[in-house]
C-alpha positions as CSV (number, residue, x, y, z in Angstrom):
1,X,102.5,74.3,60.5
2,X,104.4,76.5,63.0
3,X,103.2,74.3,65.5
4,X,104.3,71.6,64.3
5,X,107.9,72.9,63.7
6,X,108.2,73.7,67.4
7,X,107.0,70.5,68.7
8,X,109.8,69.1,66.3
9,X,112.0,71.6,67.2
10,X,111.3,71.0,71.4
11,X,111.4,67.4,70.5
12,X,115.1,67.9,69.0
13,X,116.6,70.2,71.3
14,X,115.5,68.1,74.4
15,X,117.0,64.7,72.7
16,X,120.0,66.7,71.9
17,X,120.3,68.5,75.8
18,X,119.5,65.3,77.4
19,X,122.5,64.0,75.4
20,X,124.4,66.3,76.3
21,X,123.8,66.1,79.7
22,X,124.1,62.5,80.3
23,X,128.1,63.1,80.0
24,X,128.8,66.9,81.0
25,X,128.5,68.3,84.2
26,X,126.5,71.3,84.5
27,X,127.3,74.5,86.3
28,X,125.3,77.2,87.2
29,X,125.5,80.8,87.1
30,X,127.3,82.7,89.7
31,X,124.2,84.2,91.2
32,X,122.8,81.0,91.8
33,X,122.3,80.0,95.3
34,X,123.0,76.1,94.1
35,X,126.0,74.7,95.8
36,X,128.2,75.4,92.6
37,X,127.9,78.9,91.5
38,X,129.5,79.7,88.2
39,X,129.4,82.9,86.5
40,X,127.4,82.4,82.7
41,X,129.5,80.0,80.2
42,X,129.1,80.4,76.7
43,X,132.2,79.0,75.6
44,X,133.1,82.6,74.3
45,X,136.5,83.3,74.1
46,X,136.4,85.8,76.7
47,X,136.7,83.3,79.2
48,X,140.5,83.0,78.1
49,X,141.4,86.5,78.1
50,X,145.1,86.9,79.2
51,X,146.1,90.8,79.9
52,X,148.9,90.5,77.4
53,X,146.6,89.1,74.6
54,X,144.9,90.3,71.7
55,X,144.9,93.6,70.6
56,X,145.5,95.5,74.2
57,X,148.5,93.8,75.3
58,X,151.3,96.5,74.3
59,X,148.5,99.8,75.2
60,X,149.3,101.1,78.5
61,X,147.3,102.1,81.2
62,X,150.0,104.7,82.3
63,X,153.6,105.7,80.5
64,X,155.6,102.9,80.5
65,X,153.1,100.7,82.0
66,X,151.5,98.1,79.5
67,X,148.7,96.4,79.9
68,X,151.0,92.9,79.7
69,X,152.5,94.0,82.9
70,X,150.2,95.6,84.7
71,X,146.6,95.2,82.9
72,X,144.9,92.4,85.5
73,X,142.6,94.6,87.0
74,X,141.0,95.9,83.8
75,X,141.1,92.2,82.4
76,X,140.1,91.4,85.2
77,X,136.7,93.7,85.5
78,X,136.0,93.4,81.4
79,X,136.1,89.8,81.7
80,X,133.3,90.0,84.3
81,X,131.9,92.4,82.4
82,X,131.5,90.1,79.5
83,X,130.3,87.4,81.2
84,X,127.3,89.0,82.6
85,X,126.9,91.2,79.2
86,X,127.4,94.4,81.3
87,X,127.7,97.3,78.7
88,X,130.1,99.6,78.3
89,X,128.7,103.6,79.1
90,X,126.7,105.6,76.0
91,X,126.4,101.8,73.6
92,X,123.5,99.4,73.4
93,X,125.1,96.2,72.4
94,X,128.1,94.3,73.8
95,X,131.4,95.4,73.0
96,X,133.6,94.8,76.0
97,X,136.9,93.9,75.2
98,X,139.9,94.7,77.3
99,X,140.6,97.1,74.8
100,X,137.7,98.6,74.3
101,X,137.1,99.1,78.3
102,X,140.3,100.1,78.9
103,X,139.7,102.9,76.4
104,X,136.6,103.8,78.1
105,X,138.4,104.1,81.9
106,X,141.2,106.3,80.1
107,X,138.0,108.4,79.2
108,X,136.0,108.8,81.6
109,X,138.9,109.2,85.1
110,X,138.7,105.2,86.1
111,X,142.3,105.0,85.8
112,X,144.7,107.3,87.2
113,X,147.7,109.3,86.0
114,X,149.8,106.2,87.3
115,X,147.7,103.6,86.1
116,X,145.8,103.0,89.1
117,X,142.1,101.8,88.8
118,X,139.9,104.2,90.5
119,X,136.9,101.1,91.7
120,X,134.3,103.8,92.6
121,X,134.5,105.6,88.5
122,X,133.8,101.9,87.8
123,X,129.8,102.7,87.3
124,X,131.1,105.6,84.5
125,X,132.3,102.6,82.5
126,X,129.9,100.1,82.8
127,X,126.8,101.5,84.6
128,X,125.2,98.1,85.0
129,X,128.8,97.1,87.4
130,X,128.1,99.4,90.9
131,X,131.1,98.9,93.1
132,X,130.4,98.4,96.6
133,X,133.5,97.7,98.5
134,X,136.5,95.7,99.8
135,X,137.5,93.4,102.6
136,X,140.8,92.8,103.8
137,X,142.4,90.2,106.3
138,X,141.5,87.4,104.1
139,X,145.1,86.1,104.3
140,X,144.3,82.0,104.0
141,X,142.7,79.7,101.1
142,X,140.1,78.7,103.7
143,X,139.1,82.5,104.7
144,X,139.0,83.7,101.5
145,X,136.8,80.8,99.6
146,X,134.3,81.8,102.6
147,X,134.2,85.0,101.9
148,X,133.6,85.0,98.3
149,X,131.0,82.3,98.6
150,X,129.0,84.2,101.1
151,X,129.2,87.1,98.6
152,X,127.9,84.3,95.6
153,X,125.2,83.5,98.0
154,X,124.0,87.0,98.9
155,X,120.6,87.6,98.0
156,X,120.1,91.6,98.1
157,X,122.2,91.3,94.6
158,X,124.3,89.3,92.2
159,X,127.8,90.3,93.2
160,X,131.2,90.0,90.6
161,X,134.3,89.6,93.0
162,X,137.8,90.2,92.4
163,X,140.4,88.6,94.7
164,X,143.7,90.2,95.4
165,X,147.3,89.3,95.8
166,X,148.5,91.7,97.8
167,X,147.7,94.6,95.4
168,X,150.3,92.6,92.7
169,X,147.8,90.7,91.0
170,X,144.2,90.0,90.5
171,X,141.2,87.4,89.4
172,X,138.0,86.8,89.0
173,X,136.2,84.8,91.3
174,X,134.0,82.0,89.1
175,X,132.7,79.3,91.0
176,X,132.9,77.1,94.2
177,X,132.4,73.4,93.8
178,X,133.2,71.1,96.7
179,X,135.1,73.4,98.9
180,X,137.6,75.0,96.4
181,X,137.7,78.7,94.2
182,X,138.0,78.6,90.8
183,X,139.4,81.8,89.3
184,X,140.0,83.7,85.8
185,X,143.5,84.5,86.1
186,X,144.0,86.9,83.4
187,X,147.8,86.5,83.8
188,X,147.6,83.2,82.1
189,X,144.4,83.4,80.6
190,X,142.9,80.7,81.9
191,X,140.2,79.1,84.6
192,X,142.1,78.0,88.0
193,X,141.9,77.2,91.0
194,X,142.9,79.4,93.7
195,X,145.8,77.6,94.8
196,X,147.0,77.5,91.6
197,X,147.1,80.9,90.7
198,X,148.3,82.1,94.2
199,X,151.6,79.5,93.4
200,X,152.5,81.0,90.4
201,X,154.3,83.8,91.6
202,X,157.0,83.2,94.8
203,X,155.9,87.1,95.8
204,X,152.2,86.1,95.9
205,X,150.0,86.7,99.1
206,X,146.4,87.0,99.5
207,X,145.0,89.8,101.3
208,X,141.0,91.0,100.2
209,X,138.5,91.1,97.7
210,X,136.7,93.7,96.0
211,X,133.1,93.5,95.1
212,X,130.3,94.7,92.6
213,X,126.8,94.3,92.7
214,X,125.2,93.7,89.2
215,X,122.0,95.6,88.8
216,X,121.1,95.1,84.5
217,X,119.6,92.2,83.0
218,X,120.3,88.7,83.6
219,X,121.5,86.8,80.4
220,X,119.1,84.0,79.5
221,X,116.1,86.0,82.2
222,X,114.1,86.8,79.3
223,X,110.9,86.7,82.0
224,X,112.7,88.7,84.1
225,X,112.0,86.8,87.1
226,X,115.5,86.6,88.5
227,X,116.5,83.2,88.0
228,X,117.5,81.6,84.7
229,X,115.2,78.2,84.3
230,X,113.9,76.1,81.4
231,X,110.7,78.4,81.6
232,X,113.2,80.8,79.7
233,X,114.2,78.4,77.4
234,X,111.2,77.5,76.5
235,X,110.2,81.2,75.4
236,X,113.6,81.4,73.6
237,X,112.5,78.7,71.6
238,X,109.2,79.9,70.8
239,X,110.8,83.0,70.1
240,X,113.0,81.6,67.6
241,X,109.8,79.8,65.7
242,X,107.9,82.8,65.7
243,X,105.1,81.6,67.7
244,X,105.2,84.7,70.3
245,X,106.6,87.8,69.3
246,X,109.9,89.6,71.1
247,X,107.6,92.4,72.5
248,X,106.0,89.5,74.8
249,X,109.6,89.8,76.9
250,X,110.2,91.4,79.6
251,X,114.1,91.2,79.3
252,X,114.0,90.5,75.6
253,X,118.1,91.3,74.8
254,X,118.8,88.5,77.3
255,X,117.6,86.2,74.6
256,X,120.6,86.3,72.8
257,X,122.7,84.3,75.4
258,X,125.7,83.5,73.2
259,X,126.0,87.9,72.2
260,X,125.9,86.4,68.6
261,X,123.5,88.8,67.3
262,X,120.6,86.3,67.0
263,X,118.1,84.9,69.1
264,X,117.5,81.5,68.2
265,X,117.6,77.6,69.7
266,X,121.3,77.4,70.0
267,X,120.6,80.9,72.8
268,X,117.2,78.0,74.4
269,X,120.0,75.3,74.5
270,X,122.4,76.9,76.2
271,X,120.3,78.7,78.9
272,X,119.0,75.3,79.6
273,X,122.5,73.9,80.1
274,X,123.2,77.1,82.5
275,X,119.9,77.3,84.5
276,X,120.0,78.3,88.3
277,X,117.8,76.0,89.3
278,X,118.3,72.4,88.2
């Protein structure tokens, strides 16, 4: 019987992806070494964070200094954060929020009396996210696009980068596809390019990036092999039917792609849509 439901169930979910996939473009994950690196999609709403959103844009990382005003760097990092499933210091399941991490960097010293993010105090927040330095001098479109995309490519780690506007402003670097950077701007809340978010603001410059290396669990590597593939979501989904059992996984939390609780074939689906190799 149970084999029977997974054949169906395989059957189903590879009519369904093939659908799916005849339309929509597919990106993959931003430690990929494809030509397109993305960081994982869910279609979670973290991916439209804004810094004067939900229920952390009037707290303040300093007096008079709220997070609508001057919260990009901690929106910034939790929205990285969230997208890799990177968990916050002393908890076992994901919670980030910009709330939530911004109370953990008051806690812990990774802010400053004047509302300054202290990068190296980043681990004491979110032990899986090791900061490992900045580059200046990237003062073009052109330099900088290089530079982040020889970090996306590195292969000693999967690295998170944050690009900055001359220490006004900064984003999340997301993906490169045909030449141009595509950034969470947590000032609007939205995915842009580059460009677009270095124009919204006359005062505006770019000047460096800083970068982490990510060192937990790959979401959808429930093999633990470093790369996300169909070989995961193939034990996802015989997860999810019960015909092998969780303790058969080396990464087994990395099942649960969408951070819905469950581990099911809506988690096999997406990792499918978001392997690294395609």
């Amino acid at each position: 019987m149970k084999k029977k439901l997974f054949r169906s169930l395989s059957i189903l979910l590879t009519f369904t992806l093939l659908l799916c996939f005849s339309t929509t473009p597919l990106h993959s994950f931003a430690y990929s070494k494809d030509s397109e690196q993305r960081l994982p999609h869910t279609g979670a709403t973290w991916k439209s964070w804004a810094q004067g959103g939900g229920d952390w844009g009037l707290e303040t990382i300093a007096p008079g200094k709220p997070m609508a005003n001057k919260g990009c760097v901690v929106t910034s990092v939790a929205m990285a954060a969230k997208s890799y499933r990177a968990l916050l210091q002393g908890t076992t399941v994901d919670t980030v929020t910009p709330l939530t991490f911004l109370q953990k960097c008051k806690s812990v010293g990774a802010l400053n009396s004047s509302g300054d993010y202290v990068w190296g105090n980043t681990s004491l927040v979110l032990p899986q996210l090791v900061y490992r330095g900045s580059k200046n001098g990237l003062n073009t479109i052109d330099k900088m696009t290089n530079e982040v995309e020889s970090y996306l490519n590195r292969t000693d780690a999967h690295y998170v980068v944050l690009v900055c506007f001359g220490g006004n402003h900064y984003v999340v670097a997301d993906y490169i596809s045909s030449g141009v950077l595509y950034v969470y701007d947590p000032a609007e809340g939205d995915v842009t390019t580059l460009q677009t978010a270095l124009n919204r603001k006359s005062y505006y410059s770019l000047s460096g990036i800083f970068y982490f290396a990510y060192n937990g669990a790959l979401r959808g590597d429930v093999d633990g092999n470093g790369i996300v593939d169909s070989t995961d979501a193939r034990l996802v989904l015989q997860l999810s039917v019960g015909s092998i059992a969780i303790t058969s996984l080396a990464n087994p939390e990395a099942a649960d792609f969408n951070g819905d609780g469950s581990k099911n074939s809506t988690d096999a689906s997406l990792i499918l849509q978001n392997t690294t190799h395609k």
